[in-house]
C-alpha positions as CSV (number, residue, x, y, z in Angstrom):
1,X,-141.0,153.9,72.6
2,X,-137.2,153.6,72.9
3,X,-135.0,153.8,69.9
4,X,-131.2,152.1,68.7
5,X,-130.2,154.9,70.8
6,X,-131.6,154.4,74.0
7,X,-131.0,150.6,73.6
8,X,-127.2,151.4,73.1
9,X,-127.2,153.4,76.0
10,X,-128.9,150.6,78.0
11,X,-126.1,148.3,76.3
12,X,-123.5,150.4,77.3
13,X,-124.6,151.0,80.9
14,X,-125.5,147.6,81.8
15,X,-121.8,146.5,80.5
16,X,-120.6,149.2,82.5
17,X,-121.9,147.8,85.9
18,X,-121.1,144.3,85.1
19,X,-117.5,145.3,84.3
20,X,-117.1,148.0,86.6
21,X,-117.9,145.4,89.2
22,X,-115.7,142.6,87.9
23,X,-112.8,145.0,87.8
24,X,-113.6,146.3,91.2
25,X,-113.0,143.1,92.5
26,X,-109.8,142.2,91.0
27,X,-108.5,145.5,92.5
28,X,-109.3,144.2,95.8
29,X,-108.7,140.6,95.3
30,X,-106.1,139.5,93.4
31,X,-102.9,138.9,95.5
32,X,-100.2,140.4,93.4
33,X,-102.0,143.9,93.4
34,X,-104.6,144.4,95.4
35,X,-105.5,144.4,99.2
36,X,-102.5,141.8,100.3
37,X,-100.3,142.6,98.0
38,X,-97.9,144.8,100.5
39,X,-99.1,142.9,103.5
40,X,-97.7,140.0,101.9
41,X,-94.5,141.3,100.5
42,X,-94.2,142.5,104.1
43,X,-94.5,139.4,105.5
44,X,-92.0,137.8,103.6
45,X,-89.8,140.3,104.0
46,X,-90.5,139.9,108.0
47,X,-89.6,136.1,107.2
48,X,-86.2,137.3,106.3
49,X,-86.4,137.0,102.0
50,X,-84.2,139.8,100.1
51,X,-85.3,141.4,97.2
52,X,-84.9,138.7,94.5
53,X,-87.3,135.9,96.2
54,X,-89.4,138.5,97.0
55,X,-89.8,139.5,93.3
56,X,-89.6,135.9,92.2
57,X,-92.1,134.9,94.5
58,X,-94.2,137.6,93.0
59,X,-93.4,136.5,89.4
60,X,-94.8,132.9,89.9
61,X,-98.1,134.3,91.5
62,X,-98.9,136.2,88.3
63,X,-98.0,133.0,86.0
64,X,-101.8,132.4,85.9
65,X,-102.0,135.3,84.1
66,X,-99.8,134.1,81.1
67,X,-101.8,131.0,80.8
68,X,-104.8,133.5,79.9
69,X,-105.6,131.9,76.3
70,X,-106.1,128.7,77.9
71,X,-108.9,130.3,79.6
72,X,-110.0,132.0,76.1
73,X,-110.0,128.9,74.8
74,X,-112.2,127.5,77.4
75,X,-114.9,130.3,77.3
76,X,-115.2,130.5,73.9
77,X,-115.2,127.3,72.8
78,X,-116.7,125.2,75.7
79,X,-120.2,125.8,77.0
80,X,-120.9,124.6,80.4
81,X,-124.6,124.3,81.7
82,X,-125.4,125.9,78.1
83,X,-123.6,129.7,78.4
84,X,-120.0,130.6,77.3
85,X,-119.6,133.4,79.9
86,X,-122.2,133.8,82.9
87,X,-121.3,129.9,83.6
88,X,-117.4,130.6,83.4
89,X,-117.5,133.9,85.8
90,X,-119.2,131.7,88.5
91,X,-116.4,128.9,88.7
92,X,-113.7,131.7,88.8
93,X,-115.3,133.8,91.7
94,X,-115.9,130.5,93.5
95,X,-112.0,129.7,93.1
96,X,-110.8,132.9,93.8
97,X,-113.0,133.7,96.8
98,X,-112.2,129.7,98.0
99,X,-108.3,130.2,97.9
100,X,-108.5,133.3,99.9
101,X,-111.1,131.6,102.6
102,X,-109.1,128.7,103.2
103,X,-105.7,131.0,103.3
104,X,-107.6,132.9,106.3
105,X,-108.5,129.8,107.9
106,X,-105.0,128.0,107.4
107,X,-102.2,130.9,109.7
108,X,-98.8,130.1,108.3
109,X,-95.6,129.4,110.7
110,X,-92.8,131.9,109.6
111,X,-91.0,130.7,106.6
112,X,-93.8,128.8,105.0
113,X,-93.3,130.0,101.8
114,X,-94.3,127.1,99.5
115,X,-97.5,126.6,101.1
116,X,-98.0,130.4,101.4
117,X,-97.7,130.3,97.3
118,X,-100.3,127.7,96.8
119,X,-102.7,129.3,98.6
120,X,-102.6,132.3,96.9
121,X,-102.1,130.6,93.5
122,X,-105.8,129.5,94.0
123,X,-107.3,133.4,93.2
124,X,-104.9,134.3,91.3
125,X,-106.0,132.1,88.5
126,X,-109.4,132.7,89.8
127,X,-108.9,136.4,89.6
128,X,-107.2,136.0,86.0
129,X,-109.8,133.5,84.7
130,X,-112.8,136.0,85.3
131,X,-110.7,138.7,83.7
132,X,-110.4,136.4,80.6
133,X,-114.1,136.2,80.6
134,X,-114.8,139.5,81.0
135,X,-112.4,140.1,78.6
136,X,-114.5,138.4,75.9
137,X,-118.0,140.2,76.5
138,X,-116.0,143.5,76.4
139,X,-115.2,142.4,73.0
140,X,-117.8,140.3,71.9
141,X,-120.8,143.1,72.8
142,X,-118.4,146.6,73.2
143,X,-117.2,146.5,69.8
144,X,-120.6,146.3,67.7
145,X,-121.1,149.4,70.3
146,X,-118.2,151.0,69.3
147,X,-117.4,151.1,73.0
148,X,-114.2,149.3,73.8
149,X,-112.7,152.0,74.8
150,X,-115.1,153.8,77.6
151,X,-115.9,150.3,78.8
152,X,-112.4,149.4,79.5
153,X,-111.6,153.3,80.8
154,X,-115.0,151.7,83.2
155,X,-112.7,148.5,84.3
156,X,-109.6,150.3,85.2
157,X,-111.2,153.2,86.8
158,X,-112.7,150.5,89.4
159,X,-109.6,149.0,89.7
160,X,-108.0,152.0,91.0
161,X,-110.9,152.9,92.7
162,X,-110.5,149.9,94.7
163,X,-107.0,151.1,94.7
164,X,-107.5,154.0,96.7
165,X,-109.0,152.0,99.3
166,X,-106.0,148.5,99.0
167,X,-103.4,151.5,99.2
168,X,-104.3,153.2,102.6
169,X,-105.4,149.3,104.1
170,X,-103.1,147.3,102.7
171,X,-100.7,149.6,104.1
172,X,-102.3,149.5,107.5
173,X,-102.6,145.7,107.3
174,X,-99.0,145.3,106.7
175,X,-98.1,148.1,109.4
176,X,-99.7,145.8,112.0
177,X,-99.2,142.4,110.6
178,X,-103.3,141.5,110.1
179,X,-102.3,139.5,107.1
180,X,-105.2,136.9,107.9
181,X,-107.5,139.5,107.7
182,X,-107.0,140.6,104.8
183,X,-106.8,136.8,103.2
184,X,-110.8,137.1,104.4
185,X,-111.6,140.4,103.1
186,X,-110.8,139.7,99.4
187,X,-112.7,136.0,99.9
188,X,-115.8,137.8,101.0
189,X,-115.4,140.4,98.0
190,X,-114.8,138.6,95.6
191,X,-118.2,136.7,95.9
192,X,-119.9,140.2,94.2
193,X,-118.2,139.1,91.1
194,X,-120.4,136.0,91.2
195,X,-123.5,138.5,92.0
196,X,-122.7,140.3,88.8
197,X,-122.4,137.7,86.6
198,X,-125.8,136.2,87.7
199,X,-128.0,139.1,87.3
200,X,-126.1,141.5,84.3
201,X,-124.5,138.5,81.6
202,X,-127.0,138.6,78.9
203,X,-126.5,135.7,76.6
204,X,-127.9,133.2,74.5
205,X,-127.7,129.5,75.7
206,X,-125.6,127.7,73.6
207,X,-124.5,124.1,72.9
208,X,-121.2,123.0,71.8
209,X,-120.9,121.0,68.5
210,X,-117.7,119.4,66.6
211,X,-118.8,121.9,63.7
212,X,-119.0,125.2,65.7
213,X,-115.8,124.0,67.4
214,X,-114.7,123.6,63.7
215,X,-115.1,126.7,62.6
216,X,-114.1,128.4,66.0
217,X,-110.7,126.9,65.5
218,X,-110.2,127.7,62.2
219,X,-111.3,131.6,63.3
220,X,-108.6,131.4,65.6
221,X,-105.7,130.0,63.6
222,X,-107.0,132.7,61.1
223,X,-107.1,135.7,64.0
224,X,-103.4,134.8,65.3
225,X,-101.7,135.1,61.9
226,X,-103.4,138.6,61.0
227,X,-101.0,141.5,60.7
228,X,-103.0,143.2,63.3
229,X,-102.6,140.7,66.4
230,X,-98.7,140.3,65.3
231,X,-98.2,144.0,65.1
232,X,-99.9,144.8,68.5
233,X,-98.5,141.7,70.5
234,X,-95.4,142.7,69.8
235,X,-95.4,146.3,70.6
236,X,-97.9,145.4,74.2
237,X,-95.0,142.7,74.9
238,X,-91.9,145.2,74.6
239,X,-93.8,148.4,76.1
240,X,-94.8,145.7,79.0
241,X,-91.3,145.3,79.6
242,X,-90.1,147.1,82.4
243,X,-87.8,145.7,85.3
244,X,-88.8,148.8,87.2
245,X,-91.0,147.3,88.7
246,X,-93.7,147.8,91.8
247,X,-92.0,145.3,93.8
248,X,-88.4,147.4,93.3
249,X,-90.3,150.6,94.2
250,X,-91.7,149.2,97.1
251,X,-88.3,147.7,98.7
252,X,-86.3,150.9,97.7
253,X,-88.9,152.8,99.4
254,X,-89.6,150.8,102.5
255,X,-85.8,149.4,103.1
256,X,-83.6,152.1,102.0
257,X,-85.4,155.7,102.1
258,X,-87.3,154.7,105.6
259,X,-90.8,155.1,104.0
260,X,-93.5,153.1,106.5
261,X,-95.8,150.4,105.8
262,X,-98.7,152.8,106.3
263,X,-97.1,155.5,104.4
264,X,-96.7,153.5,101.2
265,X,-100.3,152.6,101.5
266,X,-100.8,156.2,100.9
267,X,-98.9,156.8,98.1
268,X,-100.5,153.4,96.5
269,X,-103.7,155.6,96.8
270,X,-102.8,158.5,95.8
271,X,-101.4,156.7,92.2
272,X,-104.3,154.7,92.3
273,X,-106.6,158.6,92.7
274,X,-104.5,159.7,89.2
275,X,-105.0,156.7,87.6
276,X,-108.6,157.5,88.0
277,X,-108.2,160.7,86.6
278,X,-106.0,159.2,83.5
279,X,-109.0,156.9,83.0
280,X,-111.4,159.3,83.3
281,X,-109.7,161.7,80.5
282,X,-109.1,158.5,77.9
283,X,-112.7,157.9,78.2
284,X,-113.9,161.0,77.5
285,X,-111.3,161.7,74.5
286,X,-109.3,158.7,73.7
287,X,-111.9,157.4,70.9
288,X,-112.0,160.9,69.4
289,X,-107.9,161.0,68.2
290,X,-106.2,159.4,65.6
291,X,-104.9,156.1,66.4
292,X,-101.6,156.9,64.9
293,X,-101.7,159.7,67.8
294,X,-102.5,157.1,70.6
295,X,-99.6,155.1,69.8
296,X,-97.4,157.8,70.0
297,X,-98.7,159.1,73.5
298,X,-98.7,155.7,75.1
299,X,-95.2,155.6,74.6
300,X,-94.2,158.7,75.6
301,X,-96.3,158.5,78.4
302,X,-95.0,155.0,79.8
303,X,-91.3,156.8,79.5
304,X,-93.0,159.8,81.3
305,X,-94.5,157.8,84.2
306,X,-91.3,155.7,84.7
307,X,-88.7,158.7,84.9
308,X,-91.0,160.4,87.1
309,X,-89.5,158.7,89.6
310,X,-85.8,158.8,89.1
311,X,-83.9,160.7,92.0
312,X,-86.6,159.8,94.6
313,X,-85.8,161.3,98.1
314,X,-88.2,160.2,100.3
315,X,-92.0,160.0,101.2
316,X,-92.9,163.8,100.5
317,X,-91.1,163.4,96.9
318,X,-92.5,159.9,96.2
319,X,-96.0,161.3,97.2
320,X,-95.8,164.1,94.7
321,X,-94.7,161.9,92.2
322,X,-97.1,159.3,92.7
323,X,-99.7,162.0,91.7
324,X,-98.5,162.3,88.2
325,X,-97.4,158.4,87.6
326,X,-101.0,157.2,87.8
327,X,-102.6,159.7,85.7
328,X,-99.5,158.9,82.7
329,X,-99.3,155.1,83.1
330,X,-102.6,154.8,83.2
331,X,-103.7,156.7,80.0
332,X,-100.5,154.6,78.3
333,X,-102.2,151.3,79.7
334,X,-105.2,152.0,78.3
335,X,-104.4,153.1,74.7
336,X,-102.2,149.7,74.4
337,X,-105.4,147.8,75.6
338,X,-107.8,149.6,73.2
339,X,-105.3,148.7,70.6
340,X,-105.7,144.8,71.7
341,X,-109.4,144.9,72.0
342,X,-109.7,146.4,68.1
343,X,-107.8,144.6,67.3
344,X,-109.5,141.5,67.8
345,X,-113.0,139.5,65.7
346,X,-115.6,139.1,67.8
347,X,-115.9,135.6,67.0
348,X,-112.8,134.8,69.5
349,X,-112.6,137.6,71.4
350,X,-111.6,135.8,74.3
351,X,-109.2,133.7,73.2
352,X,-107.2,136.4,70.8
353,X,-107.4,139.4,73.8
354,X,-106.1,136.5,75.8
355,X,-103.3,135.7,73.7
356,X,-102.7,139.6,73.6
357,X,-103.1,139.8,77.7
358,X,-100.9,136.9,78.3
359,X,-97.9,138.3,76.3
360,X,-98.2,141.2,78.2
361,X,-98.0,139.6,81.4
362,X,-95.3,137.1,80.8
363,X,-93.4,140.2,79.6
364,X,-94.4,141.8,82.8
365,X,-93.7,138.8,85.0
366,X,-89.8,138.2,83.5
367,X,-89.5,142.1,83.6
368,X,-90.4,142.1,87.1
369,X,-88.4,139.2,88.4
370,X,-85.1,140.5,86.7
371,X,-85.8,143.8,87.8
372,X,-85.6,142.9,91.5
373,X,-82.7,140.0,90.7
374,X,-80.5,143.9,89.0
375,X,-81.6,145.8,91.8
376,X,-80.1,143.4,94.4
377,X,-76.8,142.7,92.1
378,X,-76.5,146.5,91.2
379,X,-77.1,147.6,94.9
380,X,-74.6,145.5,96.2
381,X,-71.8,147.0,93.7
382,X,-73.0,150.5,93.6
383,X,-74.9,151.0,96.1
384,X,-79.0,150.8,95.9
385,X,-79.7,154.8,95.5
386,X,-77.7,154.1,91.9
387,X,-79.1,150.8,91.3
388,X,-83.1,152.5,91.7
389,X,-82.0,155.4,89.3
390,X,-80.4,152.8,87.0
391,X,-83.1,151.2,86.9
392,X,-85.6,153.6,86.1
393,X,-82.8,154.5,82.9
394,X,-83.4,151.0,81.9
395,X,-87.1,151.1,82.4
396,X,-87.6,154.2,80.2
397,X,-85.3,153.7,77.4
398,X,-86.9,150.3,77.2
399,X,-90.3,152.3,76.8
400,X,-88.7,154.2,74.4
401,X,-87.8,151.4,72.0
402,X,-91.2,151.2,71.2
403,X,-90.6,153.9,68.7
404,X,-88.0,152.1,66.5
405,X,-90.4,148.6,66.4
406,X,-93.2,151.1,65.2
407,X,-90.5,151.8,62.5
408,X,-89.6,148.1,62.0
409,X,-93.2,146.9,61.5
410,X,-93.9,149.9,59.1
411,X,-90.9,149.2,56.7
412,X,-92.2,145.5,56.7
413,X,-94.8,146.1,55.6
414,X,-97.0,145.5,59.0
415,X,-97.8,148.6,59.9
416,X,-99.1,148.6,63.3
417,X,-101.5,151.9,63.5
418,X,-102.9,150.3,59.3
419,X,-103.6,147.1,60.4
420,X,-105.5,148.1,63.5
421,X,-107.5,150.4,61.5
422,X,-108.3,147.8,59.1
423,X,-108.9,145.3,61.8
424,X,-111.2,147.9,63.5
425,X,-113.6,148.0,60.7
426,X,-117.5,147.1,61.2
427,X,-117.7,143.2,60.5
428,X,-120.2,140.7,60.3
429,X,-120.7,138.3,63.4
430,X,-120.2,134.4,62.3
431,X,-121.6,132.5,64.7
432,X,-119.2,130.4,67.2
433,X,-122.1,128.6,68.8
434,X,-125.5,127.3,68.0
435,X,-128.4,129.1,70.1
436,X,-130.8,126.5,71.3
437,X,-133.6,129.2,70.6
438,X,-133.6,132.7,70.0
439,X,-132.7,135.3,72.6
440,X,-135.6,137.4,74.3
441,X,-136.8,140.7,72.7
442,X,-136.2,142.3,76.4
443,X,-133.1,140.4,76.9
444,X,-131.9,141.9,73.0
């Protein structure tokens, strides 16, 4: 007869597929990072774009992103065909793999920017919507586990799994301009996502009612005033804010150091192998130390990871470097989104993560866009070797300003590392739906 224990590590494991597998495919599937992302980049810069459409266009791909607690809102608060999640993760892998079908079927003249963007538009909010989702169980059943933490170590390690594969493909994909090919490959991937969520979402049916929706709401306007969501969504959104971006790394790299298509593939693996590694290592001891020691490594681990790559020489330094840059963003990454997911009641997990999430991409998506808009004004005046390392200055000290706002929110009173603590502590579930009946013992 199995005990709590074994049940938990049932729990745990079954979580662990289902997210492992959702996360796998956005590292293949979702345009701005996975699979296409260089070929596509590529093939605009093939059309002729310089660096600051090239960023912009990237930018407005990963607006989807921002609208994230729209999607909360939805999959908490909106039941369709009687579950708030399994239902949800279906639609989204049907968009996303759709988009990318009809982008294979649909070859693009030279130049056809716009309707290159809408195309991909169509998984990217796919690709972000099931992340939303996904978002919400990890919350919603990891923190009764106490397992935010090694679940989302899970997520990121499969993204960068999947990155070790995009990096050395994508690369030879863009090398050879099989663009279409690899708008079908992420189409037929991203169909497992609607394989997982059919056979590992356990939920209770539910049915949506003005009261529940009542009290949900009022949950939410409660959650988005606490100390604890202000304090973190501030400190994700500046430590998110880096105009050193991918995008400038890749065009330094590619334009102006002579690094090949295929080549950069292979240093987008090898960060993607590190990253691993840094996920790996948070999992195993990142719920054993002291929040207040968290905070303090994340940051001086994002200022780490970006200076790494300051003085860049070629594809042998950017290699070595690459090894190290995965394994230090990626343990800063996670530690911010621990922070986020403790941050947050179960009640409205996906809505409040999502608020969280999108902060940290808009920050992300203006960072990125003015990133490449400096590189291509510095370049011009002083040249593009001093407009990379001046960027990677910028990058890092911005990092490092995370230190003083930890300051800030501590003399007002809003101590970040307290109210995440506080917030943290075991609660009792109220309910944000009504089950129709009661869910079964083997299902529990």
């Amino acid at each position: 007869m199995s005990g709590p224990v074994d049940e938990r590590r049932r729990a745990v494991l079954r979580l662990s597929v289902l997210f492992g597998t959702i996360y796998f495919v956005q590292g293949v599937a979702e345009p701005t990072a996975g699979l296409i992302a260089q070929p596509v980049r590529s093939l605009l810069k093939q059309w002729g774009y310089a660096a600051e459409a090239i960023s912009l266009f990237v930018a407005l791909l990963t607006l989807p992103w921002t609208l994230k607690p729209l999607f909360g809102l939805v999959t908490d608060f909106v039941p369709l065909l009687g579950w708030r999640r399994r239902s949800w993760l279906v639609v989204a892998s049907s968009l996303a793999s759709t988009g990318l079908i009809v982008a294979w079927l649909a070859p693009l003249p030279p130049g056809s920017l716009l309707p290159l963007f809408f195309l991909l538009l169509l998984p990217s909010i796919g690709v972000a919507f099931a992340d939303v989702v996904a978002d919400g169980l990890m919350v919603e059943q990891g923190k009764p586990l106490r397992a935010t933490g090694r679940l989302q170590s899970v997520q990121w390690a499969c993204i960068y799994a999947a990155g070790i594969f995009t990096g050395v493909a994508g690369g030879y994909l863009a090398q050879h301009g099989l663009q279409q090919v690899g708008f079908l490959a992420c189409g037929l991937v991203a169909l497992l996502t609607l394989t997982a969520a059919l056979v590992f979402v356990r939920e209770p049916r539910h049915v949506h009612t003005r009261a529940t929706a009542g009290e949900a709401l009022r949950a939410l306007r409660e959650a988005v005033r606490s100390p604890a969501i202000l304090a973190v969504g501030s400190f994700v959104f500046l430590w998110r804010f880096n105009p050193f971006s991918s995008t400038v790394l890749y065009l330094h790299l590619t334009e102006r150091l002579g690094v090949s298509e295929q080549r950069y593939g292979v240093i987008d693996s090898l960060v993607a192998v590190s990253s691993i590694a840094g996920a790996a290592a948070f999992g195993l001891w990142g719920r054993h130390l002291p929040t207040r020691a968290l905070v303090h490594f994340s940051i001086a681990f994002g200022v780490v990871g970006t200076l790494c790559w300051w003085g860049v020489q070629g594809p042998r330094s950017a290699m070595a470097i690459a090894v190290g840059v995965g394994f230090f963003s990626m343990v800063a990454l996670l530690v911010q989104l621990d922070l986020a997911a403790r941050a947050c009641s179960a009640h409205t997990a996906g809505t409040v993560f999502a608020v969280l999430m999108a902060a940290s991409n808009l920050s992300m998506s203006a960072s990125t866009w003015l990133g490449g808009r400096w590189y291509e004004r510095w370049g011009a005046a002083l040249g593009h070797e001093r407009a990379f390392d001046l960027l990677v200055l910028v990058g890092a000290a911005l990092s490092a300003a995370c230190w003083p706002l930890l300051w800030a929110l501590a003399r007002s009173g809003r101590s970040l590392i307290e109210a995440v603590e506080r917030a943290d502590a075991p609660e009792r579930p109220p309910p944000v739906a009504s089950p129709e009946r009661a869910p079964e013992p083997a299902r529990r």
